[in-house]
Every structure is written in C-alpha cells, then in structure tokens.
C-alpha positions as CSV (number, residue, x, y, z in Angstrom):
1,X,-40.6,11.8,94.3
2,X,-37.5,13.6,93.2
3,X,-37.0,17.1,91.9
4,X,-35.1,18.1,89.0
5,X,-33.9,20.9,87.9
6,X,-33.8,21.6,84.0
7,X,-32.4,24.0,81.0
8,X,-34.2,23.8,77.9
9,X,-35.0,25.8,75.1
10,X,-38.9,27.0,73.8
11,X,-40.1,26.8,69.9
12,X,-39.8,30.6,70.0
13,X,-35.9,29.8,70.9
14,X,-36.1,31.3,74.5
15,X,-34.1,29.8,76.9
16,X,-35.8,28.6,80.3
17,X,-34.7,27.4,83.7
18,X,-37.2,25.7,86.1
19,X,-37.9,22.5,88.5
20,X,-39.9,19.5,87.4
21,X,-41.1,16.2,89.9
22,X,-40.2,13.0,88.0
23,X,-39.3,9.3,89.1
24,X,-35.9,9.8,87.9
25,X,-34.2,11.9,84.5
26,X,-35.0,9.5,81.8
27,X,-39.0,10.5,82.6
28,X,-38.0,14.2,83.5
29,X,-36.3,14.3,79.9
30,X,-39.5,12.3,78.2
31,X,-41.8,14.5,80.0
32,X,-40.2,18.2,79.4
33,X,-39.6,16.7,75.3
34,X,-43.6,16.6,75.6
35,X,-44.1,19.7,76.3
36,X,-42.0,20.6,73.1
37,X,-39.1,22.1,74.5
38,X,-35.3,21.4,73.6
39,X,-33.5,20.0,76.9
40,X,-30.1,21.1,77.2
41,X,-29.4,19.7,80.7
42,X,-31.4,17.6,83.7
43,X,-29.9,17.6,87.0
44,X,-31.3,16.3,90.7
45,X,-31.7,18.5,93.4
46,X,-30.5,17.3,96.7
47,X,-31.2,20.6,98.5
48,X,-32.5,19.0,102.3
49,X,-36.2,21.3,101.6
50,X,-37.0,19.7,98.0
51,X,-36.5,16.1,99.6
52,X,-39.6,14.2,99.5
53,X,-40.9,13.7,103.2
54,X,-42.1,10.1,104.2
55,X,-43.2,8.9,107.6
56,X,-42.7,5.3,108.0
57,X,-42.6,4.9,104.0
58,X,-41.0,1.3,104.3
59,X,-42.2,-2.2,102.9
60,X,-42.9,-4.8,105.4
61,X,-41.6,-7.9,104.2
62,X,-44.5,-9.9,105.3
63,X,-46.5,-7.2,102.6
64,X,-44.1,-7.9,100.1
65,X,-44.1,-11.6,100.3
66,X,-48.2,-11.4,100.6
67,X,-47.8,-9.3,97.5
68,X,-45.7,-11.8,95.4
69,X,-47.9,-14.8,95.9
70,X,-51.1,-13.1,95.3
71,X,-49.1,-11.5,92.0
72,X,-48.0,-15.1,91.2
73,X,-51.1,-16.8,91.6
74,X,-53.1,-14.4,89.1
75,X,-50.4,-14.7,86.5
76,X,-51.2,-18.7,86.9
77,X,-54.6,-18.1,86.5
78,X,-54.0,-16.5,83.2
79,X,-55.2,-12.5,84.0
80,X,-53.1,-10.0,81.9
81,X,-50.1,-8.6,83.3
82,X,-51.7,-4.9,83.1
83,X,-55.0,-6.0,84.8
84,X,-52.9,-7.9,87.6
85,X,-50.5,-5.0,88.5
86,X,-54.0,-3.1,88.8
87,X,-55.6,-5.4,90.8
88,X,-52.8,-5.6,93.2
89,X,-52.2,-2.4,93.4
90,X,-56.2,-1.7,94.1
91,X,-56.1,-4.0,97.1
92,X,-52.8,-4.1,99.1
93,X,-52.6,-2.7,102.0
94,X,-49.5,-1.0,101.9
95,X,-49.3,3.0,100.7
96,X,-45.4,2.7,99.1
97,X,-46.2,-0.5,97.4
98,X,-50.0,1.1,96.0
99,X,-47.9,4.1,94.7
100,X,-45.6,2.1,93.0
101,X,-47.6,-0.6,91.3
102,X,-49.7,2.1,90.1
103,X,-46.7,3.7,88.5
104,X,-45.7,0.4,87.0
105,X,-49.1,0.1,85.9
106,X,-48.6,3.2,84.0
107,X,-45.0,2.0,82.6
108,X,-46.7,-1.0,81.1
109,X,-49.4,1.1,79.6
110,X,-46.4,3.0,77.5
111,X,-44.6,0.0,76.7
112,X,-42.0,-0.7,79.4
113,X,-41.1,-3.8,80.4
114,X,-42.0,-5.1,83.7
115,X,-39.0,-5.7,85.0
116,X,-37.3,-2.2,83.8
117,X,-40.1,-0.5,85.8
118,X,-39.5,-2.5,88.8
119,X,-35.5,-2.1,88.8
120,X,-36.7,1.5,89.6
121,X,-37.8,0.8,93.0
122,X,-34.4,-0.9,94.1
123,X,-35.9,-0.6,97.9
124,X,-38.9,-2.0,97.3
125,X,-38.5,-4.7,94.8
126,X,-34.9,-7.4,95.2
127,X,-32.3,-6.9,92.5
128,X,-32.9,-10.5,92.5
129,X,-36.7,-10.5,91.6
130,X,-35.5,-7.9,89.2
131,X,-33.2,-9.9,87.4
132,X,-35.4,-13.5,87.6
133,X,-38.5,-11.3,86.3
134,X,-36.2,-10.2,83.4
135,X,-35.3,-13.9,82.6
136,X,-39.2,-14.8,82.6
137,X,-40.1,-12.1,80.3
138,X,-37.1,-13.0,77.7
139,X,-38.1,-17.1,78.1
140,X,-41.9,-16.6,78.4
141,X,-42.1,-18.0,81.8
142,X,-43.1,-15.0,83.8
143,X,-46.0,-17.2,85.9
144,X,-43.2,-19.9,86.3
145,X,-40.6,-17.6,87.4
146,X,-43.2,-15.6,89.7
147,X,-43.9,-19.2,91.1
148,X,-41.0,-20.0,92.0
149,X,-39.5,-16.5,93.4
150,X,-42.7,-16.3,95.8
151,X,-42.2,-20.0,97.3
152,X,-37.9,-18.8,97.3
153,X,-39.4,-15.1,99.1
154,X,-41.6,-17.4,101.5
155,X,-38.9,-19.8,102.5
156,X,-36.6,-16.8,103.1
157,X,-39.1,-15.1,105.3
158,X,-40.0,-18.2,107.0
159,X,-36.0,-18.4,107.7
160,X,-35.8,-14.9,109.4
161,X,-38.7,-15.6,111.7
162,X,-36.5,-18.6,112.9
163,X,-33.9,-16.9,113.8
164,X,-35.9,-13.7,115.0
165,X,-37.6,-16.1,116.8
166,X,-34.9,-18.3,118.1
167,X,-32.9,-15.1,119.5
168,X,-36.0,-13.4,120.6
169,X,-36.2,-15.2,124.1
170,X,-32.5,-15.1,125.0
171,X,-32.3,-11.7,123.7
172,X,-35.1,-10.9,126.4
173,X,-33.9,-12.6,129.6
174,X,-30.4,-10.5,128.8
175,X,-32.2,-7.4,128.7
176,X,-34.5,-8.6,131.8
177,X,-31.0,-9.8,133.8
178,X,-29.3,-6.4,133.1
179,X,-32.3,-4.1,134.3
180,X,-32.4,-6.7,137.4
181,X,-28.6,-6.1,138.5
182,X,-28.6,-2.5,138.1
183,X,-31.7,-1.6,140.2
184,X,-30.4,-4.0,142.4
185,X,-27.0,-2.0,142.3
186,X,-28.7,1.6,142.1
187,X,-31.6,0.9,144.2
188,X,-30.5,-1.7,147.1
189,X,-26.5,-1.7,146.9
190,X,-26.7,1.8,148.4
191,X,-29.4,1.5,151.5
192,X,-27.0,-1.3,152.8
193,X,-24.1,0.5,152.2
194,X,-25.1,3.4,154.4
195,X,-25.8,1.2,157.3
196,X,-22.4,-0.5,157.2
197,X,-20.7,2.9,156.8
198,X,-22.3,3.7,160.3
199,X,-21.1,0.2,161.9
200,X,-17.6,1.0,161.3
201,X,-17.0,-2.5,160.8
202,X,-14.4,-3.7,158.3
203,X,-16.1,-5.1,155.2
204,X,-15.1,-8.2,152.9
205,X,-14.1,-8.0,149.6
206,X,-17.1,-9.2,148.0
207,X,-19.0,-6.5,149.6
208,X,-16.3,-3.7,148.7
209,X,-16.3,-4.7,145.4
210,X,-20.2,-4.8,144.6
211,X,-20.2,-1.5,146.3
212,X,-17.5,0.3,144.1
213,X,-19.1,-1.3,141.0
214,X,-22.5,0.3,142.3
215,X,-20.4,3.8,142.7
216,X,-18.8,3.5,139.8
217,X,-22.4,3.4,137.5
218,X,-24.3,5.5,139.8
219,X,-21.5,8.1,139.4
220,X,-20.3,7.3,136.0
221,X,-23.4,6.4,134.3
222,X,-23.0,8.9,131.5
223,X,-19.3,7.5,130.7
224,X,-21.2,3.8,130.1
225,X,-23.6,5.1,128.1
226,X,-21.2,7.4,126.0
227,X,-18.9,4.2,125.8
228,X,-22.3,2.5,124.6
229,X,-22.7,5.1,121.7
230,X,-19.2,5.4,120.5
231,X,-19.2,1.2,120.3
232,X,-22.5,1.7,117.6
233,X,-20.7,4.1,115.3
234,X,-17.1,2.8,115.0
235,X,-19.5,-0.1,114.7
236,X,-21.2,1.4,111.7
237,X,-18.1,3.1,110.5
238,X,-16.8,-0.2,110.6
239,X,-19.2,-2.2,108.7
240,X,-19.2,0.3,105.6
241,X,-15.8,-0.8,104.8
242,X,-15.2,-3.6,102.8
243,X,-12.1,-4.9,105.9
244,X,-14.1,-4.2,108.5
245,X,-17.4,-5.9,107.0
246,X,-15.5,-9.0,106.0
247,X,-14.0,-9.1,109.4
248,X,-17.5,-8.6,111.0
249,X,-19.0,-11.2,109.0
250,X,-16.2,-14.0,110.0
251,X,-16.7,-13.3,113.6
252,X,-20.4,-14.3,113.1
253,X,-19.1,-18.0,112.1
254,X,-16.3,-17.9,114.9
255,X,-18.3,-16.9,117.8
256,X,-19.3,-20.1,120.0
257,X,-22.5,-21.7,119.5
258,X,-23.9,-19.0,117.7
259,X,-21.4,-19.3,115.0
260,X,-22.2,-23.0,113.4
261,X,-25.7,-21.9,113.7
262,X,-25.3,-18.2,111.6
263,X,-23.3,-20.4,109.2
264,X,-26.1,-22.4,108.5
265,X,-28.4,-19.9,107.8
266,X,-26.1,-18.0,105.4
267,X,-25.0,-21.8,103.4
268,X,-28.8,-21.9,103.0
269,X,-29.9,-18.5,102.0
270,X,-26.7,-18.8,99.3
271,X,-27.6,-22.0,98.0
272,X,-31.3,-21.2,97.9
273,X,-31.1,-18.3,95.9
274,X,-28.4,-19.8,93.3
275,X,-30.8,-22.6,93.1
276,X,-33.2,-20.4,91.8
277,X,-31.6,-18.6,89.3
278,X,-30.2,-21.4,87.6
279,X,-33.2,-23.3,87.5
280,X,-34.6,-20.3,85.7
281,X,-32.2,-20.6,82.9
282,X,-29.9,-18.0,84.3
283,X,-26.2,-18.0,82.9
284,X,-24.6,-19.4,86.0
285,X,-21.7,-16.5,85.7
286,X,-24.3,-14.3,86.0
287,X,-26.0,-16.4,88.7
288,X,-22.8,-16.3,90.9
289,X,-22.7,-12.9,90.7
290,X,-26.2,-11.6,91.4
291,X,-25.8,-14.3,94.6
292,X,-22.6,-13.2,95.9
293,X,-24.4,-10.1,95.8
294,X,-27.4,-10.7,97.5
295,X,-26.6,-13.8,99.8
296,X,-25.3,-10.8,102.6
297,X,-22.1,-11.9,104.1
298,X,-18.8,-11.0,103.0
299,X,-16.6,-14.1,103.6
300,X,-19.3,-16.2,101.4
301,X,-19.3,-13.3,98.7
302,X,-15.3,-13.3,98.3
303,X,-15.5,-16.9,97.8
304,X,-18.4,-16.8,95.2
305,X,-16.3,-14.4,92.9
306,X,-13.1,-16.6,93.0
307,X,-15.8,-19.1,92.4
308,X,-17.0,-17.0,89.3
309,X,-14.1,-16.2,88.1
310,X,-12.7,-19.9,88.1
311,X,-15.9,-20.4,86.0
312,X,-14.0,-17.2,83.5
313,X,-10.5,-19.3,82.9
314,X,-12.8,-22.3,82.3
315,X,-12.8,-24.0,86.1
316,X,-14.7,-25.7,88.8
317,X,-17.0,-23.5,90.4
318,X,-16.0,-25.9,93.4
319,X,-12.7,-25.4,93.3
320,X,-12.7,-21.9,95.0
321,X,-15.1,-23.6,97.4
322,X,-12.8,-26.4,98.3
323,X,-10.0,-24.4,99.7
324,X,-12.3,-22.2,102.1
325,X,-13.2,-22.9,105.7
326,X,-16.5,-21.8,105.4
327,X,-17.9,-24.4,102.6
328,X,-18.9,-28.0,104.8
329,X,-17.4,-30.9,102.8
330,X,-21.2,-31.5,102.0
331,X,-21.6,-28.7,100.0
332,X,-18.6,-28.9,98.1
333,X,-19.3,-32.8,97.5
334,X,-22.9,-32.0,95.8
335,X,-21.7,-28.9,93.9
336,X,-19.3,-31.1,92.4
337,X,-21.6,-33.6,91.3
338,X,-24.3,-31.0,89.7
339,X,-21.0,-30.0,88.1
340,X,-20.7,-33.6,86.9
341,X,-24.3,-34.3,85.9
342,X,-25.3,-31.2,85.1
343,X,-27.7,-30.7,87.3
344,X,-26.4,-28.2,89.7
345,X,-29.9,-26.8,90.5
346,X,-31.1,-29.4,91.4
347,X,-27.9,-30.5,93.8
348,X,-28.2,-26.7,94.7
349,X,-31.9,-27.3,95.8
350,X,-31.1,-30.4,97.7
351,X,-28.5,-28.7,99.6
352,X,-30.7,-26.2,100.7
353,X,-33.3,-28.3,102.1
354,X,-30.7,-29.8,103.6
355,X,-29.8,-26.7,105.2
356,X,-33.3,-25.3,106.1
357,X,-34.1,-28.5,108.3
358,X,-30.9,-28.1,109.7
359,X,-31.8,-24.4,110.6
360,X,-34.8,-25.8,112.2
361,X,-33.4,-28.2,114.6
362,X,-30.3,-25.4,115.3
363,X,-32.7,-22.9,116.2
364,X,-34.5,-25.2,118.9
365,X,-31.4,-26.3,120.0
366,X,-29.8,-22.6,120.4
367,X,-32.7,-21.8,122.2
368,X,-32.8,-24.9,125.0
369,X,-28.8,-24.3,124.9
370,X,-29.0,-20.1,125.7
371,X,-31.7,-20.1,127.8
372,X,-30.2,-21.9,131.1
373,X,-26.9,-20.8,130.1
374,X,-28.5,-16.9,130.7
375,X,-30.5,-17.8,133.5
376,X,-27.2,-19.3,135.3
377,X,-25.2,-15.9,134.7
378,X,-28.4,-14.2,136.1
379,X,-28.8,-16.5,138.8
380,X,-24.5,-15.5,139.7
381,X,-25.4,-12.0,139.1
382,X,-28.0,-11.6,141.8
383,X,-26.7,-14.1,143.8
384,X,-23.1,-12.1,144.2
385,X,-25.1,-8.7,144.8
386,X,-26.8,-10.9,147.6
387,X,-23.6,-12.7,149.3
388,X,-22.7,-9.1,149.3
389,X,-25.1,-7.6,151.3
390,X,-25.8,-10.7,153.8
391,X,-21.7,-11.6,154.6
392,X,-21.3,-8.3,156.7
393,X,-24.6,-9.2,159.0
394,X,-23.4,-12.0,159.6
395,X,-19.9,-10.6,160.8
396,X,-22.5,-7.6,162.6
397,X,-24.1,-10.3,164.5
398,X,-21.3,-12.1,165.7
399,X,-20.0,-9.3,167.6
400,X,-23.3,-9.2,169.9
C-alpha cells in the first residue's frame, strides 16, 4: 500500500510532519482529518525502501473471469451488493483480489459507489468494467450489466487461449529446431571438422560454409546473444512511442499468414467490446473512446477516434472506417446499417460472432498451415548440416 507523507496542524496549533499508509491521498486526507488535525499538504513517497514489496502479486485472468461470473450470478440471484463483495472476497482463491474486495467491501460500508472503489485498482479491475459498472449503477441494471460483462470477459479469455493455443505448437517446434541445429553445429560440426583438417583434402563449399557458421557461434556466441538483447529493448523502447507502436501494430496485419489471422482477432475484440457498451446504454462517443482505448492496437485506435470525432461534426461513424485498409467491406457494410436502423449493437454483436467463428477456423488452419511449413525448414536445417558432413567421405573414399 502506498506511503505518504503529510504536514498538518494539531488542535493545540502545533505543527507536525509524519508518514501515514493509505490507498491513495483522498483516504490519507479523510483519515489524518479523523484524527482532528488540520492538513496542509499530502504527498507520495516513491523512495525505492517505502515501496510496498509483492512477490507474484498479479491477477490471473482465469481468477478474474472465475470472479466476475460467480459476482454476476449472486447479483442475479438477488444477494445485496455488500454481502456479495463479502462473499467473494471470503472464498477466492486469489491474495490481491481477497485484499481488494475486502477494501471495497469497506468503501461500500462508508457510502462509495462500487464502481469509484473499483476504478482504484486500475490493474486489477478493466477501465472497461469500470465504466460498464458505472452505467449499471446510474440505470439500475448492475446484475444486467455484470451479466453481460462476464459472458464479454469469458469470450475474451476463450479468444486468447485460441490464439495461445494456436501459436503454442509452432512456437515449440521453432524453439525444438533451433536447439537441434546448434548442438548439431557445437556438438557434431566440430568432431568432423577435426578429422578433415588431418586429411588435408580440399573441402566443398557446403562443408566450409556449415563449418564457418559453426565457428562463427562457438566463437561469437556472446555477440548473438548481445545482438539478441539489444533487439528486446530498442524493441521496448520502440513500442512506448506512439510511431513506433503504430508501426509495430501494422506489421502484425502485414506479416504473411499470420497477418489476416491477427486482424481477425483484433476486428473481434473491437467490435465485441463496442457491442457491449452500447447495448448497455452507453453514449456511443463515449463508447468509441473507451474502445479505442481498450481494443489494444494502434492502427484500429487511430481509426476509432477519426471515427469519434466524425460522430462530433455530426458524421458517420463509418465514414472514417470506409477509407482505412484495415476495416473488411463487411464490417463497414453492417456498421452502416446499425447506423441506419439504429441498431448498431446489435449489427456490432453480429459482426463479432462473425468474427469469433472466423477466429476459430483461422486458428486451426494456422496451425495445419505452420506446422509442416516449420518441420520443412527443420528438415533443410539438419539436412544441410548432414550433406555437410557426408559430401567429403565420400570424396575421402574415392581416393582409396
């Protein structure tokens, strides 16, 4: 929990300096006020030795989405909000989330709203659920909204173990075909090479070249994995900009075969979640915003704020949609016509179903499509290494 430190003043007019352990000022402020003293000023502490320490203090999704069903379902069966935070935060299984639904459970006690106390855990709890939860307390429709953002959570999770799932495999016969060619470069390259060295003999290309590519890492090993290093951070570094992210994020549709497939899953993440706040009465400028924000991929983003802001000067919201490579005629074709009708949510909904069974069917595709492509590189790999090694014996033999 974080530390502030404070000025304040006593009844007897003394002035005092000290530290005080709050969930953020606004508390710190209500808490020192309690203890009747004047506060003049409230300031964090980010000296490294007054940090909080947590070992592996992170929410598993699967928790989380575990968490919002179970915390819709009782709100459907009509348990007080109070007595359902407790009873959630009394059985899950995870120590962050316990913590902080107790806390909540406090908050509510003193009259804060649920979602105010929630928007204070920004890493454990979605701006998103913050801002649908917000809508449901203003309408009345908390168990509704709750509903509907734990079947929109389950979908979402159900979506990344596709893809984790569908790169899984490749990912591992890569890793297995790289630790194959280097032993067979460190480990077997070398004993052959010594024995030719002693023939004398002159050696073909094939086998000079596997041999300076085996010198080269057995020699040069830290350079590759220095090279390795610098590639992650100027990655990073990268990423953090708002050029380089957006850049990052169009090579992810651009790259061959993976590209149509990462498109996919972004169109249905974006139309999923827009889907949802509209259909719980969310003003749909607001709605493009929180998406834009959430839907995690820059080129998408930009075009959901030119989207929003043709929305502003009184627009389509497909307009902006309509003149970007990323948008499928299909897409732009339903929007339209939940512009039309107004029904967009529901058009919005469609289109993401759309796009989930399409996600599907990629992801097994991807997967029968990578995994002989990989296991053909592999097979050249070793199969190079080999010709290597066997051409000179055969040239050795034929001078006996």
């Amino acid at each position: 929990m974080p530390i502030f430190a404070y000025k304040a003043k006593t009844e007897t007019g003394r002035v005092i300096s000290g530290k005080i352990e709050s969930r953020n000022q606004r508390e710190a402020i209500t808490e020192l006020s309690h203890l009747d003293l004047v506060v003049f000023e409230v300031k964090p502490i980010n000296a490294f030795f007054n940090q909080e320490i947590s070992i592996g203090a992170k929410l598993k999704e699967k928790d989380f989405v575990v968490f919002l069903r179970q915390f819709s379902t009782l709100m459907g069966a009509g348990i007080l909000l109070l007595e359902a935070v407790e009873l959630l935060a009394a059985q899950t299984e995870s120590e962050i989330l316990q913590k902080a639904l107790g806390e909540i459970a406090e908050d509510i006690k003193g009259g804060t709203p649920l979602s105010d106390s929630m928007g204070q855990y920004p890493k454990l709890f979605p701006e998103l659920l913050v801002q649908m939860i917000r809508s449901g307390e203003v309408s009345g429709r908390l168990d509704d909204v709750l509903d509907q953002m734990s079947t929109y959570y389950e979908k979402q999770f159900h979506l990344r173990q596709k893809v984790s799932s569908a790169l899984t495999y490749p990912v591992v016969i890569a890793v297995f075909a790289i630790a194959v060619t280097v032993f067979m470069l460190l480990a077997i390259v070398p004993m052959f090479a010594g024995m030719y060295a002693e023939s004398g003999s002159e050696l073909p290309f094939i086998t000079r070249a596997v041999m300076a590519v085996s010198n080269f890492i057995k020699d040069f090993w830290w350079v590759i994995i220095l090279l390795i290093v610098v590639f992650i951070i100027v990655h990073k570094r990268i990423k953090k900009t708002e050029k380089g992210s957006y850049l990052i994020d169009k090579i992810k549709f651009k790259i061959p075969v993976l590209g149509k497939f990462n498109q996919k899953v972004a169109l249905a993440r974006m139309t999923q979640t827009l889907s949802s706040l509209l259909a719980s009465s969310v003003p749909i400028l607001q709605a493009v915003e929180i998406t834009s924000r959430v839907v995690g991929n820059k080129v998408i983003e930009e075009v959901l704020l030119e989207s929003r802001n043709s929305l502003e000067r009184g627009e389509s919201l497909a307009a902006p949609m309509s003149q970007s490579w990323v948008f499928p005629p299909l897409v732009i074709h339903m929007v339209k016509v939940g512009e039309q009708s107004g029904a967009l949510d529901t058009m919005l909904k469609k289109v993401a179903d759309i796009y989930d069974q399409e996600v599907n069917v990629a992801s097994d595709k991807l997967q029968s499509l990578i995994e002989p492509i990989l296991i053909i590189f592999l097979s050249v790999i070793v199969g190079i290494i080999i010709l290597s090694i066997v051409v000179p014996m055969f040239g050795m033999f034929s001078l006996y």
